[in-house]
C-alpha positions in Angstrom: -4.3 3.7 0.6 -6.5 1.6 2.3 -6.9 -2.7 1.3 -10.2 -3.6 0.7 -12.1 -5.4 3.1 -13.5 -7.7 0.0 -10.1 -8.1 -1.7 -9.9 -11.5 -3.5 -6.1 -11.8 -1.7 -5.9 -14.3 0.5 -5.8 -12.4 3.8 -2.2 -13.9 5.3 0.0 -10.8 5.6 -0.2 -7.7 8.1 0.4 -5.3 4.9 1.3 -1.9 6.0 -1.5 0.5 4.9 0.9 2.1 2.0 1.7 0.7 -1.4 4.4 1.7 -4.1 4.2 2.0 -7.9 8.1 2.6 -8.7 11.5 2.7 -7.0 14.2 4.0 -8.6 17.9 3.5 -6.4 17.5 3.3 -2.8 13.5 4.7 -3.2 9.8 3.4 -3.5 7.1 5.8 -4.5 3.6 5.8 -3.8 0.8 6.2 -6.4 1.1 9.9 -5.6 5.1 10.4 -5.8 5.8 10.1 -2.2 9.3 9.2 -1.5 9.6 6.5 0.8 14.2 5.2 1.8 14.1 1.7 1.5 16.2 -0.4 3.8 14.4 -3.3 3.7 14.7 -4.2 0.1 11.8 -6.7 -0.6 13.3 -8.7 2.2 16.7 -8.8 1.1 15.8 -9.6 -2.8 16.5 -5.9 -4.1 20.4 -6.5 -3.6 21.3 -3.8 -6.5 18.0 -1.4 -5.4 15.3 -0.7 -7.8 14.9 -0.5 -11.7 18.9 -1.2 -11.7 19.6 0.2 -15.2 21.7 -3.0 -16.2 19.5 -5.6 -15.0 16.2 -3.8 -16.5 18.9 -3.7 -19.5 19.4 -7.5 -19.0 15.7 -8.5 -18.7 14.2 -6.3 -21.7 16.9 -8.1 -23.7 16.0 -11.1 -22.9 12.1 -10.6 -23.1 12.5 -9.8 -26.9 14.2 -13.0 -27.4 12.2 -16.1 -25.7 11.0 -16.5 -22.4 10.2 -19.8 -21.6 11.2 -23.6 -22.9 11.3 -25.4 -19.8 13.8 -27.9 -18.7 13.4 -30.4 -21.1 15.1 -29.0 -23.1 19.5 -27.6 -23.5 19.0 -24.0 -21.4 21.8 -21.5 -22.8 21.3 -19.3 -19.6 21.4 -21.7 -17.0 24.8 -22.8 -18.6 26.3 -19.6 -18.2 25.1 -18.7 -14.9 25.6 -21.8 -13.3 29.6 -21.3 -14.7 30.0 -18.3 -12.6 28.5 -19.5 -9.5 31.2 -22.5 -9.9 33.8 -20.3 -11.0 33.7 -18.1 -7.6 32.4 -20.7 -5.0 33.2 -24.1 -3.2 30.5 -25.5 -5.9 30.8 -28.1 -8.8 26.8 -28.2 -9.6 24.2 -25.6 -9.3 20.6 -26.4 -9.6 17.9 -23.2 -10.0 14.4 -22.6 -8.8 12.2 -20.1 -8.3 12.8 -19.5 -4.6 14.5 -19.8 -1.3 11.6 -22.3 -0.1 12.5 -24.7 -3.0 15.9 -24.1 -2.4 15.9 -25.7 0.7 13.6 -28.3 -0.1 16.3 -29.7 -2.8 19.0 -28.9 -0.6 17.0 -31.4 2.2 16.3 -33.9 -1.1 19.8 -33.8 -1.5 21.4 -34.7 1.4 19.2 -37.3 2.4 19.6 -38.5 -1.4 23.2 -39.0 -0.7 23.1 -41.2 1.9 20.0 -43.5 0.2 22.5 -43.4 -3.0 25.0 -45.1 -0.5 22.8 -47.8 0.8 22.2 -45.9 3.6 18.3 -44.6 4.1 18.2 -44.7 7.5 20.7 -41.6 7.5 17.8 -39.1 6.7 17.8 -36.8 10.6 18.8 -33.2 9.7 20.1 -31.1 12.9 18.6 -27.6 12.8 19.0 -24.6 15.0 16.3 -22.5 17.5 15.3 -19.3 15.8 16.1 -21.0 12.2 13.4 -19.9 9.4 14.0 -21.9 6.0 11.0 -21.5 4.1 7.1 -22.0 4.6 6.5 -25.8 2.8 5.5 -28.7 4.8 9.4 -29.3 5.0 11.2 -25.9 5.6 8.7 -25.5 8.7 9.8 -28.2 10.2 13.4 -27.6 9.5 12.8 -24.0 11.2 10.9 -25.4 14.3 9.1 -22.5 14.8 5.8 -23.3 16.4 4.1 -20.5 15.5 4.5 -21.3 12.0 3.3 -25.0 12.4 1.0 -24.6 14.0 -2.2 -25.7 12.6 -0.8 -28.0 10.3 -0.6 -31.5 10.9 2.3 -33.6 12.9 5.1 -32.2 12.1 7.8 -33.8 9.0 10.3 -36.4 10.6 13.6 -35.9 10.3 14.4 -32.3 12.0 16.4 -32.7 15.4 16.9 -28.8 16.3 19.2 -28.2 19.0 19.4 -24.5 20.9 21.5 -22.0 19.4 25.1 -22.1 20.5 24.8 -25.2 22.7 27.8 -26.7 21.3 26.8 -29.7 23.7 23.2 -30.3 22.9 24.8 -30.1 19.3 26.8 -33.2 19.6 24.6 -34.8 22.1 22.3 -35.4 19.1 24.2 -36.4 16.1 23.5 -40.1 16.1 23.1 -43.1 13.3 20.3 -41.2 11.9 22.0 -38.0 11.2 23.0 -37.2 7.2 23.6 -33.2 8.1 23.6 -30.1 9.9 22.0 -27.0 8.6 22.4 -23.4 9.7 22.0 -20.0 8.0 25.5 -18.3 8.9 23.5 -15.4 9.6 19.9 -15.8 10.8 17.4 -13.3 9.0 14.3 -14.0 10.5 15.8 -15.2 13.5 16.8 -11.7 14.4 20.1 -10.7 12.5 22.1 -13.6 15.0 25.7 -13.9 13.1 27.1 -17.7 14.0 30.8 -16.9 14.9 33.1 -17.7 12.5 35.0 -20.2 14.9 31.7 -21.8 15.4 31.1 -22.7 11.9 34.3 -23.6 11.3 33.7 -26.2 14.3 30.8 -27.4 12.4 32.7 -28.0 9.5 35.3 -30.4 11.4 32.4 -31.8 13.3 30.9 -32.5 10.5 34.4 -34.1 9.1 34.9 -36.1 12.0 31.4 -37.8 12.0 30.7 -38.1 8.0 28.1 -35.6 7.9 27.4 -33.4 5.0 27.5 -29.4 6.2 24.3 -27.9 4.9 24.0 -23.4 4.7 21.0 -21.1 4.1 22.3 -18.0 2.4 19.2 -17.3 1.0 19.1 -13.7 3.2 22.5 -13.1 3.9 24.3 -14.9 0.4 25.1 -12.5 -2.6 26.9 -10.2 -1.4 25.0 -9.2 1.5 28.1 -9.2 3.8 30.5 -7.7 2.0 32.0 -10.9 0.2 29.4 -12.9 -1.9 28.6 -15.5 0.5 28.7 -14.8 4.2 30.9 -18.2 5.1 33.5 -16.8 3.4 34.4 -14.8 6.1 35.3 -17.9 7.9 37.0 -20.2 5.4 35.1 -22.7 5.6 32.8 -24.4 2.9 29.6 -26.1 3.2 28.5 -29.2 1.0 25.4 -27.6 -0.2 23.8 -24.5 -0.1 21.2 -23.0 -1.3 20.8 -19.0 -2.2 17.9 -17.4 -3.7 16.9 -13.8 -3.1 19.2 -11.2 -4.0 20.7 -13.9 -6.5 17.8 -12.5 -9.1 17.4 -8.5 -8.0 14.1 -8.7 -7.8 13.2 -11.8 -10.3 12.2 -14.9 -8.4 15.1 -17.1 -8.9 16.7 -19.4 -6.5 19.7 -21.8 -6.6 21.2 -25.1 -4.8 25.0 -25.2 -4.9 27.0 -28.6 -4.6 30.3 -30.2 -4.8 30.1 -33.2 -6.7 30.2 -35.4 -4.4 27.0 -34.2 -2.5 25.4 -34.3 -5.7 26.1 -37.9 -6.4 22.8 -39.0 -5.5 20.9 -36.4 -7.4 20.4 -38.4 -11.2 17.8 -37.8 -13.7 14.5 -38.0 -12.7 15.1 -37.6 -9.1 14.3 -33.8 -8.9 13.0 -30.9 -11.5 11.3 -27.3 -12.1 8.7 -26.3 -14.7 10.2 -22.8 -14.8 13.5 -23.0 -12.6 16.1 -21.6 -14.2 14.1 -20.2 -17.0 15.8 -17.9 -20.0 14.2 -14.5 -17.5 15.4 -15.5 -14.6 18.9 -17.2 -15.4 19.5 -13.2 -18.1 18.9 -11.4 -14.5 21.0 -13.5 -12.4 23.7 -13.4 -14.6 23.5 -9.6 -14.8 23.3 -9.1 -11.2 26.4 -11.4 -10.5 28.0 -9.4 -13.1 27.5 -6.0 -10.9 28.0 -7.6 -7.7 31.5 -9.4 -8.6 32.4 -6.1 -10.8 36.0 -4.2 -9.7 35.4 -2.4 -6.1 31.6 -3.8 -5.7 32.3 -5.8 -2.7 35.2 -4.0 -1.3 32.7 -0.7 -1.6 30.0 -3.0 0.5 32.1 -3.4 3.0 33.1 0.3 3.2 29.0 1.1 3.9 28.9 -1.7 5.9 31.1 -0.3 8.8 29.6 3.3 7.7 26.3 2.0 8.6 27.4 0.3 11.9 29.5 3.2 13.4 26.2 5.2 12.9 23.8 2.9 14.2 26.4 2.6 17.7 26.0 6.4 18.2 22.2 6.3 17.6 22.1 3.2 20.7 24.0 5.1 22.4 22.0 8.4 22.5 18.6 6.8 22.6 19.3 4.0 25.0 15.8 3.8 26.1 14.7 2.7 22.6 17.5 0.5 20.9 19.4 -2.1 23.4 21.9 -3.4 21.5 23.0 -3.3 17.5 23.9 -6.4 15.6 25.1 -8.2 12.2 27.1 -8.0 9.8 28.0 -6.4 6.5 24.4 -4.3 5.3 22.3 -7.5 7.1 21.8 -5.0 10.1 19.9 -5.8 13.5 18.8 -2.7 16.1 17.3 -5.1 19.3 14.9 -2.8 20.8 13.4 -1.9 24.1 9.9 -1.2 22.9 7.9 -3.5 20.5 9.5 -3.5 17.3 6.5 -3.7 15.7 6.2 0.0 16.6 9.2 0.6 16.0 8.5 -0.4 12.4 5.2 1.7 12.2 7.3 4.9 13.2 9.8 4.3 11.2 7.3 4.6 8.2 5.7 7.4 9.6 9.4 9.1 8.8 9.3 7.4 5.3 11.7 4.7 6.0 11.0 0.9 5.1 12.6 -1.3 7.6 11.4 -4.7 8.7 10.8 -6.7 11.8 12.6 -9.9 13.6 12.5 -12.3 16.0 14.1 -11.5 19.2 12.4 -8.3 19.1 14.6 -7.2 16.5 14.4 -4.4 13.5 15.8 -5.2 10.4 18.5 -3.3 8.0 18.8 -4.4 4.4 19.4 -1.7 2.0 20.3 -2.4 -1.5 24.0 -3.0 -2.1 24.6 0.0 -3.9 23.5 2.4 -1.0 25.7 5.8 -0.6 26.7 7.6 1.8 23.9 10.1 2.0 21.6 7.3 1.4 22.8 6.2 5.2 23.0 9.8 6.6 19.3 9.9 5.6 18.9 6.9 6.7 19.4 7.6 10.3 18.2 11.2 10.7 14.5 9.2 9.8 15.6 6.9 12.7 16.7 9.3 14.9 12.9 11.1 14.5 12.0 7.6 15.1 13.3 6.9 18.3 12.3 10.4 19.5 8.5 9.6 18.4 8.7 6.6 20.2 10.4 8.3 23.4 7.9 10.6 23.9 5.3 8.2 23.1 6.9 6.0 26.4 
């Protein structure tokens, strides 16, 4: 298929000159059946794969019942979701929204809210990290620091202070009378699959202790399950103050969600923050069906199992095309292959063997298949990249 030079679309994306109709598992197909292995799930959003039988269960349900009331008024859904998420995190309060964007935007709102709550407005400064991405509003860009993303828009929204990722000195260098928070993804996405060692953020959590600073996460790519438990920082027994998740959280419904303990929600009172259609009866039915697959007997524990099924696999393929793939990283099925050639070509070939994966920064090719990949899934999954880096070889 071919996108019309006079579509009415707003021409922002690179689309890749295919397009899919259905998906069923691990699968797209095109218009014409073509099978297509998706490890790149939407981004991350497909955590349980396509056309899940319980969440289209979940979402036909609810679509028979009523769809939309809007926040004014009690919201059944949000009750029970928002129990869960409590029940099996650090959280007291959850707040939903539509996406990860938002998310962060109230999660920002939040902390800064905090301190202004405490007579203290001055304390607004958020420390962010290089190769950070949090979203595409006014906000989020700055947060992320990524020039080529804000570029083109006007100066630039006060209160960011990003520091170099893994300068533990820079870090502290700039916490000062301004600073309310850090924020970090404990596994950048965009950033190119970069884990934060677990000692690291665990040294953000007492640094944040010792100087009265809230500990802010991004789990929007990497929460829900992602890693094998269902939020990444889990692995190194810490807790944040706020975080916010969004993504796999709804399966493939937009839904996002800000967690909090109740004391970094003190400031956060009616009036101060709201959603037309966050947390709406749709969204809140498929969230609550996909947390209850993903915290299900043997989910996670059978996440982890693919996880280092996937890795060992990926090792052998660095190692036998070392001229293509430099190193492998990540963790859990949030997969990085760093590669030698562009990885924008590395993408394009990939499809050319009917395999959806998704570019990085740090030259980087993303792995994100749906939770409930198999083992053949993965076996087929790397005899299309192993065609891939031989294409590419013989290309070089």
């Amino acid at each position: 298929m071919t996108t019309s030079v006079n579509s009415a679309v707003l021409p922002v994306y690179n689309r890749a000159n295919v397009g899919f109709v259905r998906g069923v598992g691990s699968r797209a197909f095109t218009e014409d059946g073509t099978a297509y292995l998706d490890f790149g799930s939407g981004v991350a959003v497909n955590a349980l794969g396509h056309a899940h039988p319980h969440l289209v269960a979940a979402l036909t349900e609810q679509a028979q019942k009523i769809w939309h009331t809007s926040n004014v008024y009690q919201m059944p859904g949000q009750e029970k979701l928002a129990k869960t998420l409590t029940e099996h995190s650090f959280a007291d309060k959850v707040f939903f929204c539509n996406s990860g964007a938002e998310a962060m935007e109230l999660t920002i709102k939040m902390a800064r809210k905090f301190y202004a709550a405490q007579g203290q407005p001055e304390k607004y400064h958020i420390i962010t990290f290089e190769g950070a991405f949090h979203g595409r509003t006014i906000a989020t860009l700055a947060a992320g620091g990524q020039e080529k993303y804000l570029e083109g828009f006007g100066p630039k929204a006060p209160g960011f202070d990003q520091v170099a990722f893994g300068d533990h000195a820079a870090l502290e260098a700039a916490i000062g009378p301004q600073t309310a928070a850090i924020l970090i993804e404990p596994i950048q996405g965009e950033g190119g699959i970069r884990p934060v060692p677990h000692q690291c953020l665990r040294g953000l959590r007492a640094l944040c202790d010792k100087h009265g600073l809230l500990l802010l996460f991004d789990e929007i790519q990497c929460g829900v399950g992602r890693t094998g438990k269902l939020f990444a920082h889990e692995w190194a027994g810490v807790t944040p103050d706020i975080m916010a998740v969004a993504k796999g959280i709804g399966g493939g419904f937009p839904l996002g969600a800000v967690l909090a303990t109740e004391q970094a929600a003190s400031g956060m009172i009616a009036t101060t923050h709201g959603s037309t259609f966050g947390g709406n009866p749709l969204a809140t039915a498929v969230g609550s069906a996909v947390l209850e697959v993903v915290l299900g007997d043997g989910f996670l524990d059978n996440v982890q199992r693919q996880a280092i099924h996937l890795k060992q696999k990926l090792e052998r393929l660095k190692d036998t095309h070392p001229t293509i793939i430099e190193s492998v990283r990540g963790e859990g099925l949030m997969m990085g292959l760093k590669t030698k050639v562009v990885n924008a070509d590395f993408v394009k070939a990939a499809l050319a063997e009917h395999l959806l994966v998704l570019g990085a920064g740090d030259n980087v090719v993303r792995l994100l298949p749906p939770l409930i990949v198999t083992d053949d899934d993965i076996n087929e999954a790397v005899q299309k990249l192993e065609a891939t880096c031989v294409a590419l070889e013989k290309k070089n």
